[in-house]
MARTI-838633 format. One record per residue: x, y, z of N, C-alpha, C in turn; residue number from 1. Coordinates in Angstrom, 1 decimal, decimal comma, padded with zeros to 4 digits. Example, Ala and Ser with C-alpha at 12.3 -4.5 7.8 and 13.67 -1.06 7.14 Angstrom:
BEGIN
> n_c1|n_c2|n_c3|ca_c1|ca_c2|ca_c3|c_c1|c_c2|c_c3|num
> 013,2|-005,7|007,8|012,3|-004,5|007,8|013,2|-003,3|007,8|1 $
> 012,8|-002,2|007,1|013,7|-001,1|007,1|012,9|000,0|007,9|2 $
END
This chain:
BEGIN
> n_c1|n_c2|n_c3|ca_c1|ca_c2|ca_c3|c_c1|c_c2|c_c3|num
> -006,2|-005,7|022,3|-005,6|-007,0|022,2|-004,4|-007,1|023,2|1 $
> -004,1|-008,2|023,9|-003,3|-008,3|025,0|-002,3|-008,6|024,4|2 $
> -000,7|-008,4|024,7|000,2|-008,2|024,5|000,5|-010,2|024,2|3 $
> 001,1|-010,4|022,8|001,2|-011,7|022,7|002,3|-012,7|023,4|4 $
> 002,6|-013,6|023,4|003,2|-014,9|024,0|004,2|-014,6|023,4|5 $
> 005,2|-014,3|023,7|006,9|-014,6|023,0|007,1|-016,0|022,7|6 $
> 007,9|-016,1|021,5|008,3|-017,4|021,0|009,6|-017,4|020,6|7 $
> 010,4|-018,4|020,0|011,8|-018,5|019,6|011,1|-018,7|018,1|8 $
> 011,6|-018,8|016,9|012,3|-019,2|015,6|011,8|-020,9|016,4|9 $
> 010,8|-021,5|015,0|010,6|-022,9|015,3|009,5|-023,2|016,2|10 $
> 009,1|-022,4|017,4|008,0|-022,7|018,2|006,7|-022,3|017,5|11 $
> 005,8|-022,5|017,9|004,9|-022,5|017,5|004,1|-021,1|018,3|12 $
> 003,1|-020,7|016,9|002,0|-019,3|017,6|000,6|-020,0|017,2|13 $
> 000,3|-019,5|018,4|-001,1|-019,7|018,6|-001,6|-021,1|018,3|14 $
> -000,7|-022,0|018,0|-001,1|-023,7|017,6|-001,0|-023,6|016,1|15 $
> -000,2|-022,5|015,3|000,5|-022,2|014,4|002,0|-022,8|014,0|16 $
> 002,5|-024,0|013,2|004,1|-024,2|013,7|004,6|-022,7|012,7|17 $
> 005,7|-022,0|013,9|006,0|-021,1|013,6|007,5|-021,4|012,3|18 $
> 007,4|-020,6|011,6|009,0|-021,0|010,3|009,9|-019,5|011,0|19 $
> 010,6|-019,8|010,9|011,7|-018,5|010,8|011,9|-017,5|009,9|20 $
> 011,5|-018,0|008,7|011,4|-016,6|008,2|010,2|-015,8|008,2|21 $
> 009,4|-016,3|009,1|007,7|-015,5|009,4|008,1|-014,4|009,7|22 $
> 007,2|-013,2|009,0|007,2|-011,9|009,7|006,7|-011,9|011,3|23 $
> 005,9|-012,9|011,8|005,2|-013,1|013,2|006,3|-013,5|014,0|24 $
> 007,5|-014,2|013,7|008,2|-014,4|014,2|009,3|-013,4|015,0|25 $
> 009,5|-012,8|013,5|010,3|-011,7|013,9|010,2|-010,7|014,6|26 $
> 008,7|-010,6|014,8|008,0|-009,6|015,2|007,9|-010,1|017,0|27 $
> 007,8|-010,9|017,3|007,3|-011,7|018,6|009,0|-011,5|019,4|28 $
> 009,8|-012,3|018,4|011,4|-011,9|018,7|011,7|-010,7|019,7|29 $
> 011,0|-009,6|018,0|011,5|-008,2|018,9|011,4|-007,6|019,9|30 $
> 010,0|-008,5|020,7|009,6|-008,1|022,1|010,3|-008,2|023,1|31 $
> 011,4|-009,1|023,1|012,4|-008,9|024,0|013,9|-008,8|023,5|32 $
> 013,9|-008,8|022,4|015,4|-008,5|021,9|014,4|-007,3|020,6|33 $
> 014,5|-005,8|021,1|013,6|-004,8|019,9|014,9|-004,8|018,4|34 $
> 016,3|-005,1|018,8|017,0|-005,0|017,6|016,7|-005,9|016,8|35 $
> 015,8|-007,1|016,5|015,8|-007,6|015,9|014,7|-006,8|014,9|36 $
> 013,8|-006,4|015,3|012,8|-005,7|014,6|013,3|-005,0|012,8|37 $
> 015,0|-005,2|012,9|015,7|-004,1|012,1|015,3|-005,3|011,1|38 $
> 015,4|-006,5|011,3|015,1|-007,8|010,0|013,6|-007,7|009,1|39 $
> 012,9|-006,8|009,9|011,6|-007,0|009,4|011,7|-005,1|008,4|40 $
> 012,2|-004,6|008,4|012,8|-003,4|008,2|013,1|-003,9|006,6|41 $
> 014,8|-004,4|006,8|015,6|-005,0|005,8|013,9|-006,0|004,6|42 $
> 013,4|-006,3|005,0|012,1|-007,2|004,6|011,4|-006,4|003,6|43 $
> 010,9|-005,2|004,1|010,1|-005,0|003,5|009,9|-003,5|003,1|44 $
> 011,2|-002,6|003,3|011,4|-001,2|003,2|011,5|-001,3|001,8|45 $
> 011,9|-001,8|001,1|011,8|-001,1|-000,7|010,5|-000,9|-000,8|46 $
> 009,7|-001,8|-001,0|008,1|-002,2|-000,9|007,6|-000,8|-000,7|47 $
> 007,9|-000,8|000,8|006,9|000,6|001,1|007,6|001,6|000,7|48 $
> 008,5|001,8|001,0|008,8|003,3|000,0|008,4|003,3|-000,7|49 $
> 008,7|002,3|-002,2|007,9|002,5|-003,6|006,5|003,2|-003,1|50 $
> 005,9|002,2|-002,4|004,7|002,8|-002,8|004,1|004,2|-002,6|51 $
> 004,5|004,2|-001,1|004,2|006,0|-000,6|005,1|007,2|-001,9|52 $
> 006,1|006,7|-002,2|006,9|007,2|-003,5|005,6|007,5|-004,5|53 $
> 005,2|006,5|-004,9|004,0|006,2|-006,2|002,8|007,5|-005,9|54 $
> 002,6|007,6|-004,0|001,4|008,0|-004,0|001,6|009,8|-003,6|55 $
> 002,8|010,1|-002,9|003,1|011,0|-002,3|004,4|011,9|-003,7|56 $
> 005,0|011,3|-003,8|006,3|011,6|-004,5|007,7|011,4|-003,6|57 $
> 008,1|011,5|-004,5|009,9|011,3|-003,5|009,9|011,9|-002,7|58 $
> 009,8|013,1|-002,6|010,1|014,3|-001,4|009,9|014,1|-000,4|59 $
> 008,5|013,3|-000,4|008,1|012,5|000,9|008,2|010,9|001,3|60 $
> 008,8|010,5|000,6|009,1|009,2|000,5|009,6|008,7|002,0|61 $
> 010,8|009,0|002,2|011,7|008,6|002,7|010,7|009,2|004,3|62 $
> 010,5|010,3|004,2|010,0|011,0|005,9|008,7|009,3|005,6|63 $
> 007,9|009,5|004,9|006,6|008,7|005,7|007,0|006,7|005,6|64 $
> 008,0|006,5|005,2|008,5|005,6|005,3|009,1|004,8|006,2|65 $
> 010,0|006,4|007,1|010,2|006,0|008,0|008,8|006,3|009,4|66 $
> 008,5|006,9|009,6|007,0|006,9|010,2|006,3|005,7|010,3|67 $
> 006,7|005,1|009,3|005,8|003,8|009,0|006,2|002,6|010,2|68 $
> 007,6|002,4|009,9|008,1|001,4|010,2|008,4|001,5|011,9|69 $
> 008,3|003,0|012,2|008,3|003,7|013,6|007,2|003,5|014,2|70 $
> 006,2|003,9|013,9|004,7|003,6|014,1|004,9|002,1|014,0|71 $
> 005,1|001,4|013,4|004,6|-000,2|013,3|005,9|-001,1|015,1|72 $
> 007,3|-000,7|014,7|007,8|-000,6|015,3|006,7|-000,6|017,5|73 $
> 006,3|000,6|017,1|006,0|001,0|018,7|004,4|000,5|019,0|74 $
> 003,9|-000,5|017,9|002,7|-000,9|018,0|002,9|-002,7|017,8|75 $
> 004,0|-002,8|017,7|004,0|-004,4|017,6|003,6|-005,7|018,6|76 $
> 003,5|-004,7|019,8|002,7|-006,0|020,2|001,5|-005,8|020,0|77 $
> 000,8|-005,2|019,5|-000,7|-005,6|019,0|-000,6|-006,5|017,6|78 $
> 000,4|-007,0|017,1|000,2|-007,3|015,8|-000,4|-008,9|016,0|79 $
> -001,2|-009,1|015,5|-001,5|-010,5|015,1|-001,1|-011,2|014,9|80 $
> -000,5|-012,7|015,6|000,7|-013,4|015,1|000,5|-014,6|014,5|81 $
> -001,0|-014,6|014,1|-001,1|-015,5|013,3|-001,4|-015,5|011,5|82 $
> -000,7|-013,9|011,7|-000,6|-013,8|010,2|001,4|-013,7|010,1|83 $
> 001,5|-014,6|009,2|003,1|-014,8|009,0|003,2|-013,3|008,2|84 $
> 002,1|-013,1|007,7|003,1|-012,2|006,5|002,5|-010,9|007,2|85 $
> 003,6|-010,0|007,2|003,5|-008,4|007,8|003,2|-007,3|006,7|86 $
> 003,0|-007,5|005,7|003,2|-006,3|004,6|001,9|-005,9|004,5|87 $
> 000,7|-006,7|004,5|-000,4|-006,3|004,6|-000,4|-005,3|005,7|88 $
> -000,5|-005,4|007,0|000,1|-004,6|008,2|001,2|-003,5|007,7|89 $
> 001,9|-003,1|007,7|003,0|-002,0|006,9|001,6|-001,5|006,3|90 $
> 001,8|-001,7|005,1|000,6|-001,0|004,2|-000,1|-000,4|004,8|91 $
> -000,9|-001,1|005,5|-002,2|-000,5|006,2|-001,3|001,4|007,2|92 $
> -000,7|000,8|007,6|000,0|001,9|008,3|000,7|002,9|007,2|93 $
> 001,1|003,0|006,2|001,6|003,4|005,6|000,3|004,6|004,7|94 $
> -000,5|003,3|004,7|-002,1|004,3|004,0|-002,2|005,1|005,1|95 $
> -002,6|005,0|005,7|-002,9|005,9|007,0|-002,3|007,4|007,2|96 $
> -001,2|007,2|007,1|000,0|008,3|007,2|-000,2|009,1|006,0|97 $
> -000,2|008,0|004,7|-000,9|008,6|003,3|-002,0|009,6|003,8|98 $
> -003,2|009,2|004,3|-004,0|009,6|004,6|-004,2|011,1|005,5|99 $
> -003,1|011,1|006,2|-002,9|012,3|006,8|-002,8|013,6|005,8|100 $
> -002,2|013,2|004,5|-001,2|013,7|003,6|-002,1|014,4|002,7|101 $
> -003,3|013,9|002,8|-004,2|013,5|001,8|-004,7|014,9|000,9|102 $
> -004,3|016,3|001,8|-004,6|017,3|000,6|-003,4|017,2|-000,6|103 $
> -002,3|017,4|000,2|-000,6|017,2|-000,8|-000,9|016,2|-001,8|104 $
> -002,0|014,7|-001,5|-002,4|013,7|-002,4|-003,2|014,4|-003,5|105 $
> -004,1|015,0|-003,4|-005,0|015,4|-003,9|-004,3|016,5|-004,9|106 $
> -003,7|017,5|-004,4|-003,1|018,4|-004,7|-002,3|018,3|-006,0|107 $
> -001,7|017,5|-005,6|-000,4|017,2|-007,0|-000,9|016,5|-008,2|108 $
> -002,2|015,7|-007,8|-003,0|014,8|-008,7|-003,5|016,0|-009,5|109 $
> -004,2|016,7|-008,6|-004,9|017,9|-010,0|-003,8|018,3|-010,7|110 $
> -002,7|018,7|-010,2|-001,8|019,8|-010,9|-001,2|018,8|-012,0|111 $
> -001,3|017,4|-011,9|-000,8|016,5|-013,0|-002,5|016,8|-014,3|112 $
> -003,4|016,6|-013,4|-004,5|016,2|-014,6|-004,8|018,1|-015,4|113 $
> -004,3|018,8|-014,5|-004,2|019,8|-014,9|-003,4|020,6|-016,2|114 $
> -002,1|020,0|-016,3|-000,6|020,8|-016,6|000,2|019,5|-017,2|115 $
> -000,3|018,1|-017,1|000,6|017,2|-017,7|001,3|016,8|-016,9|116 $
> 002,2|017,7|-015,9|003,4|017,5|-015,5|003,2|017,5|-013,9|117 $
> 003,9|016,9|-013,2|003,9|017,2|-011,8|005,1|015,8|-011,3|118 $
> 005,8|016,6|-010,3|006,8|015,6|-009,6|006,6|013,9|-009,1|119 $
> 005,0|014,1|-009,1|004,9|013,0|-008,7|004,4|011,7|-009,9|120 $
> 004,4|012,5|-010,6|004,2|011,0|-012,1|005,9|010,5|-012,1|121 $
> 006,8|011,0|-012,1|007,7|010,3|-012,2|007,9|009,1|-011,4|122 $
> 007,5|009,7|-010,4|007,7|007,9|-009,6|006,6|007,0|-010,2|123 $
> 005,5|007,6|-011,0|004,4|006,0|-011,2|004,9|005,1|-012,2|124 $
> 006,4|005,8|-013,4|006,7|004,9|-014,2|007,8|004,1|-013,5|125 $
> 007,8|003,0|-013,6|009,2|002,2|-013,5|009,7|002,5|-014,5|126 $
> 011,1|003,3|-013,9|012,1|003,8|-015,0|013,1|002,6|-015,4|127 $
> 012,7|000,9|-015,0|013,5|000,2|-015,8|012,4|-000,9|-016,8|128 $
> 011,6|000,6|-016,7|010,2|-000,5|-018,2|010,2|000,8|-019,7|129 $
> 010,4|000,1|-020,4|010,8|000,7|-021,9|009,0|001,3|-022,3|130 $
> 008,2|000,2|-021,0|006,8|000,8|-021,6|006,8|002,4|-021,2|131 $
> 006,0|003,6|-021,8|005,8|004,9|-021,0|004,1|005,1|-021,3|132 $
> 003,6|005,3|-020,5|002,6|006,2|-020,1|002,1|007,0|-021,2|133 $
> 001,1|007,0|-021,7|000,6|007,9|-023,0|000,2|009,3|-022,2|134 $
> 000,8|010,4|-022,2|000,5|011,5|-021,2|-000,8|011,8|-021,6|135 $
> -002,5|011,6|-022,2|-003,4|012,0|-021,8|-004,2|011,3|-021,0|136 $
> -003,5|009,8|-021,4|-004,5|009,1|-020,3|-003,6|009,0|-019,1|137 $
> -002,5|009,8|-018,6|-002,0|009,6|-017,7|-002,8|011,1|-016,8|138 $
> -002,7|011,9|-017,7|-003,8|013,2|-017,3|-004,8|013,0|-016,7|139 $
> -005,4|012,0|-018,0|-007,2|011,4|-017,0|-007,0|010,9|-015,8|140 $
> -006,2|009,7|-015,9|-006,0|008,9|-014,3|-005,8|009,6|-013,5|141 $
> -005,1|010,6|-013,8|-004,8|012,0|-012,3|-006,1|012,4|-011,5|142 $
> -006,5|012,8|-012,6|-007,8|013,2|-012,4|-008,9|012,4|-011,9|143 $
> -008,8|011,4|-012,1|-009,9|010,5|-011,5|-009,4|009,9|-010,7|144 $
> -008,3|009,3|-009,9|-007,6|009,3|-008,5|-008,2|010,2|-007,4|145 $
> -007,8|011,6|-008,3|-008,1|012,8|-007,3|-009,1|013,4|-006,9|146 $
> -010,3|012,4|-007,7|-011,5|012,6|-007,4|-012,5|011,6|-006,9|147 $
> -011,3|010,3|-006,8|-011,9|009,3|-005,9|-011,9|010,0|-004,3|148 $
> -012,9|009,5|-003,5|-012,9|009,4|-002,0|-011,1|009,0|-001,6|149 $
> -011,3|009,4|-000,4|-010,1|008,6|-000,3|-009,7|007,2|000,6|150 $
> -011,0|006,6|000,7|-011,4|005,4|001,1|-010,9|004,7|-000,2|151 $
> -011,8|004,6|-001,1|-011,6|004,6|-002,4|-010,3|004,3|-003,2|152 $
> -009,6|005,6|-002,8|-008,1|005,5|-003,6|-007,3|004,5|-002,9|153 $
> -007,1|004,3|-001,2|-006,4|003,7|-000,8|-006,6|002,1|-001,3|154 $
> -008,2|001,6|-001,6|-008,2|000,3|-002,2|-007,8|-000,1|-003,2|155 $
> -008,2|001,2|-004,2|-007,8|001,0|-005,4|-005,9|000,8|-005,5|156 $
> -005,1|001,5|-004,7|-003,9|001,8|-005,5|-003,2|000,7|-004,4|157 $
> -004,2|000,2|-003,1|-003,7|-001,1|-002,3|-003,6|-002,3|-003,6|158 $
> -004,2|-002,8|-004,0|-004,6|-003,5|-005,1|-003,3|-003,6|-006,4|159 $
> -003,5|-002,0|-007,1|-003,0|-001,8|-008,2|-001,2|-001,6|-007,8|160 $
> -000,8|-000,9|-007,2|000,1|-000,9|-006,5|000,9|-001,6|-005,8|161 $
> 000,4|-001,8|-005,0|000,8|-002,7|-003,6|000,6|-004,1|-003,6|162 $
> -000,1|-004,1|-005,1|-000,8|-006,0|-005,5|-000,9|-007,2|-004,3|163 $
> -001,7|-006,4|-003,5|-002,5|-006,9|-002,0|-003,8|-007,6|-002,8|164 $
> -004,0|-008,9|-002,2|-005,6|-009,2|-002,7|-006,3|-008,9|-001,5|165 $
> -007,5|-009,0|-001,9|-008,9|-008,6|-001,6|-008,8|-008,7|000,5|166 $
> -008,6|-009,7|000,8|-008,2|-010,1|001,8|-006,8|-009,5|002,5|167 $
> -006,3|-009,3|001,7|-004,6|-008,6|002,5|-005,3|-007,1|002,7|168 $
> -005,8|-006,7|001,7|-006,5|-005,0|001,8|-007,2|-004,9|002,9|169 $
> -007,8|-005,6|003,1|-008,8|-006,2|004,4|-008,1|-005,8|005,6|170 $
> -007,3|-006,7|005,6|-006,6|-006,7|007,0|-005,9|-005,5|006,9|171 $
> -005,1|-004,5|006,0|-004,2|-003,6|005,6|-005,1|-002,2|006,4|172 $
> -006,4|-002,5|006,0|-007,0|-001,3|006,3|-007,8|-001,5|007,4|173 $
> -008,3|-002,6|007,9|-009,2|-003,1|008,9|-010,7|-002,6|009,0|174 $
> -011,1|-003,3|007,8|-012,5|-003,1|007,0|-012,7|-004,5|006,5|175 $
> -014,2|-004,5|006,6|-014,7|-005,8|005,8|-014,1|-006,3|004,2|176 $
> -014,3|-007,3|004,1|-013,6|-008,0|002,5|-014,9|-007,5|001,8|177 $
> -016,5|-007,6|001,9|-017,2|-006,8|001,2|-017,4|-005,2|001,0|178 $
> -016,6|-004,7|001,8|-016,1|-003,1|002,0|-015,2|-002,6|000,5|179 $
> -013,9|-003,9|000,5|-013,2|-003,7|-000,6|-013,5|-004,3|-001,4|180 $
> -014,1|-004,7|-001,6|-014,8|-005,4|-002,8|-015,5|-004,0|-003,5|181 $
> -016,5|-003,5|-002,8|-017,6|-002,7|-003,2|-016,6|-001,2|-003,6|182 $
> -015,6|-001,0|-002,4|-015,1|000,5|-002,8|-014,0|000,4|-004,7|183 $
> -013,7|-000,9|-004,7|-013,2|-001,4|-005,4|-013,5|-001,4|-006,8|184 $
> -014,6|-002,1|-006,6|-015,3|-001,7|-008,0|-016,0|-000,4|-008,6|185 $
> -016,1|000,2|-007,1|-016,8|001,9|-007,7|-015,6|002,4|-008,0|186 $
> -014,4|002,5|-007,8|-013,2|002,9|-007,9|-012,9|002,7|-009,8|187 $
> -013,1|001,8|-010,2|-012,6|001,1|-010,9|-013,5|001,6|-012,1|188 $
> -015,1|001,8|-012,2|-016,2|002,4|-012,8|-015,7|003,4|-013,2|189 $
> -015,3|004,4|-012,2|-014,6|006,0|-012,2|-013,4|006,0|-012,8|190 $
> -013,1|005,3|-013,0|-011,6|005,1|-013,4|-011,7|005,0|-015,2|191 $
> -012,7|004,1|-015,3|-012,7|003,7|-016,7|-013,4|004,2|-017,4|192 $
> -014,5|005,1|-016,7|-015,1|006,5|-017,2|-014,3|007,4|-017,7|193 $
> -013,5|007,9|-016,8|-012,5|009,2|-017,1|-011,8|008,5|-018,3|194 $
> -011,3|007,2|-018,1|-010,5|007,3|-019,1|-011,1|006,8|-020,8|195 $
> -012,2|007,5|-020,5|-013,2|007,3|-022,5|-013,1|006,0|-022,8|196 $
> -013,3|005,2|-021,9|-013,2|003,6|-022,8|-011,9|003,1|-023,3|197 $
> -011,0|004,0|-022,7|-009,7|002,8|-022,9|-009,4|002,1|-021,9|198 $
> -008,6|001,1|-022,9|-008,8|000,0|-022,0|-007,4|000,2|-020,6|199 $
> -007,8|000,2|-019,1|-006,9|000,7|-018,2|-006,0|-000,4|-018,2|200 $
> -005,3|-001,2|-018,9|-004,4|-002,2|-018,6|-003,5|-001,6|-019,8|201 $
> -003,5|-000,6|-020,7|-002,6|000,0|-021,3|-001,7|001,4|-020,1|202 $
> -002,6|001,5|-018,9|-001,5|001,8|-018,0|-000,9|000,5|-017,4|203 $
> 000,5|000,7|-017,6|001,0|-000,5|-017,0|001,0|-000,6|-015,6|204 $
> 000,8|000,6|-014,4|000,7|000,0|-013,1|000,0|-000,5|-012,8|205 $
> -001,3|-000,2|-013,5|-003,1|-000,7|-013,3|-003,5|-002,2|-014,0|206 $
> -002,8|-003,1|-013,7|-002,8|-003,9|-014,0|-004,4|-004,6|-013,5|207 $
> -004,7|-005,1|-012,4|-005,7|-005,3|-012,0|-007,2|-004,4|-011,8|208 $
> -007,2|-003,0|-012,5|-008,0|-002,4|-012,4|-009,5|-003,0|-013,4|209 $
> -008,8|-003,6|-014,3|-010,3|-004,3|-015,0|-010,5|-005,3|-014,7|210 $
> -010,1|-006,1|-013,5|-010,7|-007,7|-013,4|-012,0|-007,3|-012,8|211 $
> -013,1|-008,3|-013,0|-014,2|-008,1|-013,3|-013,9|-008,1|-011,3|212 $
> -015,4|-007,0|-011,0|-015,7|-007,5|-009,3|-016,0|-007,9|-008,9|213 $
END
């Protein structure tokens, strides 16, 4: 993709009227003023940290976080500027990096479905929800995470996680909407297997895991 048209705040992309608080905006900005880039930063860095937090653990939090936004940073003029919103984009980059990671992923998942305990369940509860996690089916889910593909897991925890629809996952990962649709629902089969018929909306991050596919 050829390097896009710079615009101001207010002009228009691609026959798009551009708003100012567009992520496209800010992004097109940074091409000739790159400190502005730090607004798209301030935007959307809780987000991703949580999430690589959720998937990696804290320890790694912060290193692939910043990676993220470094990588996204030194790739932004390929971004598409007729998507206002950038998070789907982040994500996608942020799975990726996940993806490098992916034995450490796998790794700590067993040793949770194994032992109960592992550093990285603490980040899947929001420590400001009174709900907790029943530790067997938090066992099972380990377990069946870590035995999804990892095509697979990135849809599933894009979704459950990252509460990207079908379409943002799409673009996040740059795969067909019938891709996540299908990895999605096998995901989800496996999921509700391991966990003997309970129902997965008594984990509270998996909220979207039972909507039909």
């Amino acid at each position: 993709m050829s390097a896009p048209t710079h615009h101001r705040h207010g002009d228009r992309v691609n026959g798009s009227p551009g708003r100012p608080d567009d992520d496209a905006c800010v992004i097109a900005d940074s091409l000739i003023q790159p400190e502005l880039f730090g607004e798209l930063y301030h935007r959307h860095v809780r987000a991703i940290r949580r999430y690589v937090a959720r998937r990696l653990g804290e320890d790694a939090a912060d290193d692939i976080t910043a990676d993220t936004f470094l990588s996204a940073f030194r790739t932004r003029s390929r971004y598409d500027l007729t998507r206002p919103n950038a998070q789907p984009w982040l994500y996608g980059i942020a799975a990726n990096l996940i993806g490098k990671q992916r034995r450490a992923e796998v790794r700590a998942l067993r040793a949770l479905a194994r032992t109960g305990h592992d550093p990285v369940a603490d980040a899947w509860t929001d420590r400001s929800d009174s709900r907790v996690m029943a530790q067997a089916m938090q066992v099972s889910l380990a377990g069946a995470l870590a035995a999804l593909s990892a095509g697979d897991r990135h849809v599933l925890l894009l979704v459950a996680w990252a509460d990207l629809n079908y379409q943002e996952v799409a673009e996040a990962l740059s795969i067909p909407v019938g891709t996540v649709r299908s990895r999605l629902n096998r995901a989800r089969r496996k999921v509700r297997l391991a966990l003997g018929g309970v129902d997965p909306r008594l984990v509270h991050d998996f909220p979207e895991m039972v909507g039909s596919g």
